[in-house]
N, C-alpha and C positions, 0 to 999 in steps of 0.2 A: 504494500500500500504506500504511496506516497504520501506518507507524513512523516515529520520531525515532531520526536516526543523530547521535552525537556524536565527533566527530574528535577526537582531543586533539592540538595543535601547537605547544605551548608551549615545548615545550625547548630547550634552547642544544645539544645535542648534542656535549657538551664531548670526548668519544673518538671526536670526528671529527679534531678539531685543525684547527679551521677558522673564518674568522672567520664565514664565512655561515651561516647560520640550519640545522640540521641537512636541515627538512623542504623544505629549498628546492636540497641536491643532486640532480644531473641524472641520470634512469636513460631511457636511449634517447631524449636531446632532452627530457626533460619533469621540471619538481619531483618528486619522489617523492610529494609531499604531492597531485599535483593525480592518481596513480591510485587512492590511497583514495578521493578524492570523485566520481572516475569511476567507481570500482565502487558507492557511496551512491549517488550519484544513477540508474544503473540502475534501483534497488529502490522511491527516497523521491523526496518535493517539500521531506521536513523535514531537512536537512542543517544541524548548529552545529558548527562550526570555533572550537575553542575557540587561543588565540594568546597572545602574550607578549613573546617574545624575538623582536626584530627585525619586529614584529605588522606594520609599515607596509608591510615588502617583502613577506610573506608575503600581506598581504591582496591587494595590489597584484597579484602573479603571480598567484594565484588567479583575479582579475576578467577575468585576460586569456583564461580558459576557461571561465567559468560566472555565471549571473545565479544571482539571487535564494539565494544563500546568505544565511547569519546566521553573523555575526561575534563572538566574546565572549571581551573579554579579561581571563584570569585575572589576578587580584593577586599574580602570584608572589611579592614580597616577603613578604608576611603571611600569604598560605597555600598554599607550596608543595606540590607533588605531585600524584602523580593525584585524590588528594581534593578536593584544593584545586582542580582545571580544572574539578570540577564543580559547582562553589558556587554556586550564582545561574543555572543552568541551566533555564531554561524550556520544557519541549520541549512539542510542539503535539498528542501521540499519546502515551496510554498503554504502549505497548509504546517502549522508551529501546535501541537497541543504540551500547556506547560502543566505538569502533576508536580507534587508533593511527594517528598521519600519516608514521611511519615504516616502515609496513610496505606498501611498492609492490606487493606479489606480488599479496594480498589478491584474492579476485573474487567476484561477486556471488551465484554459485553458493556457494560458504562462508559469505556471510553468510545465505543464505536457509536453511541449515540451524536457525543460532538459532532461527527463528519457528516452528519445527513442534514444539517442547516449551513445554507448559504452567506449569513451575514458573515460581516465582518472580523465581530468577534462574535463568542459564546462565550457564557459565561455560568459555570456551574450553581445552582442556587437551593438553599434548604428550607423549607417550610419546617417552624418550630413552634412547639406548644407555648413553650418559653423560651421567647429569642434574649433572654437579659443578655449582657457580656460582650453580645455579638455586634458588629457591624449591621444596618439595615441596607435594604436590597431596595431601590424603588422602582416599581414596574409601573409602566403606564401602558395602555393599551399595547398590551404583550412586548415591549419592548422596554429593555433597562435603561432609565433615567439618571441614574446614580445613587453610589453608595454612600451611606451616609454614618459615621463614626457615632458608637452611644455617648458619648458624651457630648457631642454636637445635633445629636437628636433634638428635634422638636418634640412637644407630649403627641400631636399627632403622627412622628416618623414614629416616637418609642411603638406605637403600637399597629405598627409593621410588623407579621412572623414572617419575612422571607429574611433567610441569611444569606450572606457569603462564604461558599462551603471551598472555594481557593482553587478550583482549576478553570482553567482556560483553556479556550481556543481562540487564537490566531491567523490571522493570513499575514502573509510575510513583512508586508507594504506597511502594515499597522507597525511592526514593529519597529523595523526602519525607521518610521517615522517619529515614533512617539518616544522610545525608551531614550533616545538623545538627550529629549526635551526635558526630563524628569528632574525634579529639582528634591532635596531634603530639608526644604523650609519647612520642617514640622518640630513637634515638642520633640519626640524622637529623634532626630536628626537621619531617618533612614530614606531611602529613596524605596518607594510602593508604589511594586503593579498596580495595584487598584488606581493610580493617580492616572495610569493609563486610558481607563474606564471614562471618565471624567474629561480629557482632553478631546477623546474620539467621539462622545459621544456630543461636546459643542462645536466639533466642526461637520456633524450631520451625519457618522459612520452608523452602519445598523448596528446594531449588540441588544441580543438576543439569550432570555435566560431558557436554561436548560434546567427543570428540576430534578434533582435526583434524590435517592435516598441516604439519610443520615447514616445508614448503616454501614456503606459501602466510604462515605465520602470523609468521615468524621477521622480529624488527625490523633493521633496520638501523641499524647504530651504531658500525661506522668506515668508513674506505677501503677495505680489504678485504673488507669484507660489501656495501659500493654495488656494487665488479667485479663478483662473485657474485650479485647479483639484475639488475644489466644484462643477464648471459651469459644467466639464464633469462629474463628477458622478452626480450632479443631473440630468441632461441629459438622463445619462443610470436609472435612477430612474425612471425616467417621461416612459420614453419610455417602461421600464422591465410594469409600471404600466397601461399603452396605450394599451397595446400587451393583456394585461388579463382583460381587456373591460372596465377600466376605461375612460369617457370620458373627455377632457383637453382643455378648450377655450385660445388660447394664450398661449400655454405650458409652452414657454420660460421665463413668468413672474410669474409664479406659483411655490414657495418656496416649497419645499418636503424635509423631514430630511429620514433620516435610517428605524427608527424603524417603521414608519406611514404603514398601511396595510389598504387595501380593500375588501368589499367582498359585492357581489352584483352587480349593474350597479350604477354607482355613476358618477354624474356629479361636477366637479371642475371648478370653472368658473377663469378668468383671476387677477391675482393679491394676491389671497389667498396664506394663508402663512400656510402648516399643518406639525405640531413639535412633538418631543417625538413619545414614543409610543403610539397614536393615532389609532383607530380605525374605519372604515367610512362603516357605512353597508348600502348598499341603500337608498344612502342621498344625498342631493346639496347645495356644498357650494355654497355660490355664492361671485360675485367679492369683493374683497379686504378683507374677513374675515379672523382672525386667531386663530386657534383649536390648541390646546396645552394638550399633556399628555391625551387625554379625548377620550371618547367615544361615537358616534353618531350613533343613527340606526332609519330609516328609519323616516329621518329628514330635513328638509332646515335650512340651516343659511345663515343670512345676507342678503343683501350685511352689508360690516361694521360692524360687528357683532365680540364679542372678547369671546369666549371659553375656559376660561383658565383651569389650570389643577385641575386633580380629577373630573370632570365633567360628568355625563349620561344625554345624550336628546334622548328619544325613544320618536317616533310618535307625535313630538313634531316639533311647528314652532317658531324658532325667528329671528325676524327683524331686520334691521336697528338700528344702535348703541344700541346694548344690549348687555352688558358684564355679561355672567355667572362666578361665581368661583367658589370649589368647592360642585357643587348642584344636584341633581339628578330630572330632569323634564322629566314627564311620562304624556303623552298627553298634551301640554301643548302650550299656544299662547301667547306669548307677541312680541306686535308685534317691537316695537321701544323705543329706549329710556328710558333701565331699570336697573338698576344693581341688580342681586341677587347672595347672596353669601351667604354659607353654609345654602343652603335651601333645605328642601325638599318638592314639587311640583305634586300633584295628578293629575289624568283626570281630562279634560273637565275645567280646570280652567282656565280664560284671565287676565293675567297683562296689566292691564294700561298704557299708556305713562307715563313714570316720576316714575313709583312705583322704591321703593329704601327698602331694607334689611339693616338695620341696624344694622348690624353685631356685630359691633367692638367697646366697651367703653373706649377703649383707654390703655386696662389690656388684655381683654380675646377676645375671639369671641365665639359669640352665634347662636344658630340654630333656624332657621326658620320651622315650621312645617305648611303645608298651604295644605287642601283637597279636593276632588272633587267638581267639579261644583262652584267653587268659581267666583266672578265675583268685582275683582278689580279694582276700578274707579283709572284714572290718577291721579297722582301726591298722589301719599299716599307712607306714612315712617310706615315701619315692624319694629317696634323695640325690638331688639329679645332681649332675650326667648320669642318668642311667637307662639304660636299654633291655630291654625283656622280650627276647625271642616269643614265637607262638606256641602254644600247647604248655601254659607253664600255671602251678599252683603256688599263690604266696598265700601260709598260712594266718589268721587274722591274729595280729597284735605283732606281727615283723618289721622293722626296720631295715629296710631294702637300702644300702649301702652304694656310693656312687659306681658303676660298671655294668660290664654288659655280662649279659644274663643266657644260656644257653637254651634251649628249648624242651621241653619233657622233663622237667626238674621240679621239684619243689622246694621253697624259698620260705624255710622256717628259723625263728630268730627270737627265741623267749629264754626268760631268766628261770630255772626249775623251780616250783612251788616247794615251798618250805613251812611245817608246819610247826607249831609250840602247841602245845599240849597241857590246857588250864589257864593258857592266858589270859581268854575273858575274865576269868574270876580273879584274876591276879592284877588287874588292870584297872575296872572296876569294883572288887571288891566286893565281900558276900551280901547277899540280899539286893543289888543291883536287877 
């Protein structure tokens, strides 16, 4: 499509109370800043992210989801404001729509409304129960007369509900002409698009409001309003993943980030938490587990169960409180109460309750190497480097010592039982 989308990303997002960059908080695993450009780039090839405040993280996150954007960064010192993000702005297509990197809801359906009005400008607008706060909007027969600041309200502007919900459209000429002109003779001292609105609309330019809905269009701009646009995109998460036959016990308590994808029929049971870019192929979590970064196929986990990242379980079951980290388990049982971490896990093998990888000496971490048909008694330490051929029995309560391990053997390691005779009574005492 021939348009030019411009981002605005500039802000420090100071009514976050945060040292990070406002557009770079997380809504379901991802910047907020990076579903603005997911929903641009839907529609365009011409995508400007305009930046400022902390520009190097923000570009930098960005790169980690999309090529060929254009990068432009405002001179916030000397010309603050939405006027000022668009100073020097080159866009490659006539038609300019300018969005916000603080509004994750955003989608590409909303923005393709812009493009089917001929004025001048467009300009986004929100009908509100309660406009306090906001700038008023004045429409005269269907067409915008201007904005008007609450404080400069008249009692008949205050009781105007149309707001200014801050995006636009554009054609090129407008811009050309007008962002030169922009002056920061205001209390603020910042230069404002909106002052744009105002100039085109006394030299006789059409602009045209667009109403949309608050839900899609509303910025984010503390802590409180990030909760509230999590809860609805993960919402449209749950539901985009309902629709394509995932099944969902108690949807509303089941944590879903971005990147998480399914393929198969997959049950998700109530409370699970699945992060990063995950993968679920014909698997069942079940309640309260959480899968991180990893990959599952044609698998159950949990309940209680922790999955952390770098992870492959094919055809593999694990139980109740068992935390994998990064391990690869191929046909594999353990059923509760295990930790394995950077191990690798053959067919047909069962972890014990209690079995533990001994990963880590405190310098390095080391790998586990464990093969088919293994049969791991409870409560035994892998203390890795170590390797265990197939067909192999460690009995429960061994400590498996660093080396490699033959196959057909069995790998027993206990201290003999020793008994005293009258102890109890000597210990505590008669009548005890």
């Amino acid at each position: 499509m021939n348009l030019t989308i411009v981002i605005l990303a500039a802000g420090k997002g100071s009514r976050m109370k945060s040292p990070k960059a406002k557009v770079l908080h997380e809504i379901c695993g991802r910047e907020m800043l990076y579903y603005s450009i997911k929903a641009a780039r839907e529609i365009t090839d011409d995508i400007i992210v305009v930046v400022a405040h902390q520009k190097d993280a923000v570009i930098a996150a960005m790169k980690k989801y999309f090529d060929n954007l254009i990068f432009v960064t405002q001179d916030a010192e000397n010309f603050p404001g939405t006027g000022g993000a668009m100073m020097g702005i080159q866009p490659r297509y006539d038609d300019v729509l300018v969005l916000n990197g603080d509004m994750p809801l955003i989608s590409r359906y909303s923005i393709e409304k812009f493009l089917s009005n001929p004025a001048d400008i467009v300009m986004s607008v929100i009908p509100l129960d309660n406009p306090s706060g906001y700038g008023r909007v004045v429409i005269e027969e269907g067409r915008v007369m201007r904005i008007v600041e609450e404080k400069d309200a008249t009692p008949q502007e205050k009781a105007i509900n149309t707001v200014n919900a801050g995006v636009y459209a554009f054609k090129h000429h407008v811009l050309q002409t007008y962002i030169p002109r922009l002056s920061n003779a205001n209390a603020q001292g910042e230069y404002y698009l909106t002052d744009v609105i105002e100039m085109a609309h006394k030299d006789g330019l059409s602009i045209s409001p667009l109403f949309v809905e608050e839900v899609e269009f509303k910025g984010v701009n503390s802590k409180n309003d990030l909760a509230n646009a999590e809860m609805i995109m993960m919402d449209r998460l749950r539901r985009n993943w309902m629709d394509a036959g995932v099944i969902m016990q108690l949807p509303e308590t089941i944590y879903l980030e971005e990147g998480v994808t399914f393929e198969g029929e997959c049950i998700i049971e109530n409370g699970a938490r699945l992060c990063g870019n995950s993968l679920i192929v014909n698997s069942h979590i079940k309640a309260h587990s959480v899968i991180e970064e990893s990959v599952i196929r044609n698998s159950d986990v949990g309940p209680l169960a922790h999955i952390r990242p770098q992870s492959l379980l094919d055809e593999t079951h694990v139980g109740n409180f068992v935390e994998v980290k990064k391990s690869t388990l191929n046909g594999v049982k353990a059923g509760h109460l295990s930790y394995l971490g950077d191990a690798t896990i053959d067919s047909g093998t069962n972890i014990g309750a209690g079995t533990i990888t001994c990963n880590y000496d405190g310098i390095k971490k080391y790998q586990t190497i464990i093969g088919k048909n293994v049969f791991i008694g409870s409560d035994t330490q892998l203390v890795a480097p170590v390797e265990i051929s197939d067909n192999v029995m460690i009995a429960a309560g061994t400590t498996v010592t660093a080396g490699k391990y033959e196959s057909d053997i069995l790998i027993l390691s206990r201290t003999p039982i020793r008994k005293v005779t009258g102890f109890f009574t000597k210990f505590f005492g008669k009548g005890k």
